[in-house]
N, C-alpha and C positions, 0 to 999 in steps of 0.2 A: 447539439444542444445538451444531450445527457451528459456530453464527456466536458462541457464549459459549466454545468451544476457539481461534478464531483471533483472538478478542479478548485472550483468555489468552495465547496466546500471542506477540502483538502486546504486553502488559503487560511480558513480562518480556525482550521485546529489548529496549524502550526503557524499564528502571527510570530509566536514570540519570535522562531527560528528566522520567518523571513522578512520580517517587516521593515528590518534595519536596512536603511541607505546605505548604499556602497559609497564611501568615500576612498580617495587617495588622497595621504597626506607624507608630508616629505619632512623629516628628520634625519639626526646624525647616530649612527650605531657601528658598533665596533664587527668590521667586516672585511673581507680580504685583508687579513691582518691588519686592520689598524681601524681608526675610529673615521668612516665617510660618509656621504652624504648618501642617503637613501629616500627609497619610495615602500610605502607602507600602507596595506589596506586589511581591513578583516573579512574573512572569509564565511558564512553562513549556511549551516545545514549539510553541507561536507565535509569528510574525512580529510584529516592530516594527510592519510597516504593516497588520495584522488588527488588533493591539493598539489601533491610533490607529482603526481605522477599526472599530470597535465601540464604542470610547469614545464618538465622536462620535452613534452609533445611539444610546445609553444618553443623551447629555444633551437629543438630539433625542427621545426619549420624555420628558423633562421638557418639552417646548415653547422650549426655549432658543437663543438666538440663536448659529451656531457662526461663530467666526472664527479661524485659524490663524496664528501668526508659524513663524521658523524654530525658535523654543525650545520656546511654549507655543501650546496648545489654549485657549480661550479661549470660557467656555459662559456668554451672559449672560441675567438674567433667566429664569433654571432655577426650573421650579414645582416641587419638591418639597414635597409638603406638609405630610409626617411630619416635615418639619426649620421649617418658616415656612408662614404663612398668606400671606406676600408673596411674593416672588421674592426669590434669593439668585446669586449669581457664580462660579463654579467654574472654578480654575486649573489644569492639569494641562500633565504631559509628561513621555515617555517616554524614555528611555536603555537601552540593554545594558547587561548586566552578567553577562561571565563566560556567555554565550549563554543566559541569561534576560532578558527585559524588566522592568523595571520600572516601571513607573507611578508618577509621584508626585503629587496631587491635593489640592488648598486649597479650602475650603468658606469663601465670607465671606459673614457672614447682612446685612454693610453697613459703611460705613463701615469699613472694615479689620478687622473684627472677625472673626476665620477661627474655626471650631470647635476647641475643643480640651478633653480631657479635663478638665483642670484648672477650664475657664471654664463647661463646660456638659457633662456625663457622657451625661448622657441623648442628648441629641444626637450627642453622642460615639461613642456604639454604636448608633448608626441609621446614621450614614457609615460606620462599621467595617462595619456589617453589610452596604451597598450595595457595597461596595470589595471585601468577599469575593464576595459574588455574584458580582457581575463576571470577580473575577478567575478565580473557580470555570466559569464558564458558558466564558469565552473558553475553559481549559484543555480542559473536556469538548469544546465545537467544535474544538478542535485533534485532541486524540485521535480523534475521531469523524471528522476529515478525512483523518489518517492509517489508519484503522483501511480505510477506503473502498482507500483506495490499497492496501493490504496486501490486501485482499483480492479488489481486481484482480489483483494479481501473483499473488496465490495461485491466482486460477483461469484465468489463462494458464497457471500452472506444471502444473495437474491437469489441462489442457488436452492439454498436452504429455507428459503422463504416458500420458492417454488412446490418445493415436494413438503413441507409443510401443507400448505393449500391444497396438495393433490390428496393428501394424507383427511386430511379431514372433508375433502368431497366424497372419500370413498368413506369414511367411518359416518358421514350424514348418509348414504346412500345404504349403508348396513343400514344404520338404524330404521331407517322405510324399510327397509327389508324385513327387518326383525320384528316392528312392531304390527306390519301388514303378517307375518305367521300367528305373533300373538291376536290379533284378532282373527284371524280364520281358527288356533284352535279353541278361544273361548265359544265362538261357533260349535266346531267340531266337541267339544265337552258337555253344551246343550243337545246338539242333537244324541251324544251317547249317551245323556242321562236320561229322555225320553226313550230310547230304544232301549233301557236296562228297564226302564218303569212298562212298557209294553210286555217286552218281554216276560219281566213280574208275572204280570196278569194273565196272559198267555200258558204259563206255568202252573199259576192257579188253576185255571180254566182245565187244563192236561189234568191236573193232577183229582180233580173233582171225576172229572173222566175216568182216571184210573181206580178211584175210588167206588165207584159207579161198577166197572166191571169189576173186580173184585166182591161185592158185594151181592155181584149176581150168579159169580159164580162158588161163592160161601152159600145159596142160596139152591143150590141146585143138586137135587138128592136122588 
């Protein structure tokens, strides 16, 4: 229950970052050298380099060969089976946008021939479908990363909370201390001021005495 309140609450500091719908949407971008048909989503609350670097996890579970330029991600010979009984070539690369990532990713079953709604449907919404996972799974590991960190912070802060509390049961625990000494020595300063005032008179008393023999023996001839 604690950990679905600090989840919750972790939701609605960062809406901006996660509130947005994952869509897949399919346009044309200049890719494996030329302009083809692509699958396009944006990415939320994760880094460009987790983004790149779980793409490559995801075509390396197809068995595909990864090679990198500065543009494109480059997945060859990807087993996918639900799309071909052969191997197929998958182009991808990412850009910001507006502190989203977005992925953009080409499927060619061969000879340039990229997936697209129009040329093959069914296939069509097998990539839609892998591009959302994807995109769905990265965002949950993002949340789920951030969530981790909040809730370190969180309990350093209940940490501090703690010994705060402990801190002030012991300075209210002085303070009965200290004010239970001030009243014993207001005590203790009445009874010393009678015993100076006794004393006094005790003094006198002595001193009348002393005066007394002296006077008797100034007296004695």
């Amino acid at each position: 229950m604690k950990k679905y309140l600090m989840f919750l609450m972790l939701f609605c500091v960062t809406t901006n970052i996660f509130s947005q719908k994952i869509s897949v949407k399919e346009t044309r971008e200049n890719i494996a050298q030329g302009n083809n048909n692509v699958f396009t989503v944006l990415l939320y609350g994760a880094s460009e380099k987790n983004v790149v670097k779980s793409w490559k996890g995801l075509m390396k579970s197809y068995n595909a060969k990864i090679s990198s330029s500065k543009d494109e991600i480059f997945a060859d010979n990807a087993n996918i089976i639900s799309l071909s009984s052969g191997t197929i070539d998958v182009y991808a690369k990412t850009k910001d946008e507006n502190g989203a990532i977005e992925l953009v990713a080409g499927f060619d079953l061969g000879d340039g021939v990229f997936i697209s709604s129009a040329d093959n449907l069914a296939k069509y919404k097998i990539v839609e479908g892998i591009i959302y996972n994807f995109a769905l799974n990265v965002t949950r590991d993002a949340i789920s990363e951030q969530l981790k960190k909040d809730e370190k912070e969180h309990q350093k802060l209940d940490n501090k909370l703690k010994q705060l509390e402990k801190d002030n049961k012991r300075l209210n625990s002085n303070i009965e201390k200290y004010e239970g000494l001030i009243e014993q020595a207001k005590e203790d300063i009445k009874m010393n001021l009678k015993d100076q005032e006794n004393l006094k008179n005790n003094i006198k008393t002595h001193q009348k005495t002393l005066d007394e023999i002296k006077e008797k023996l100034k007296n004695v001839e």
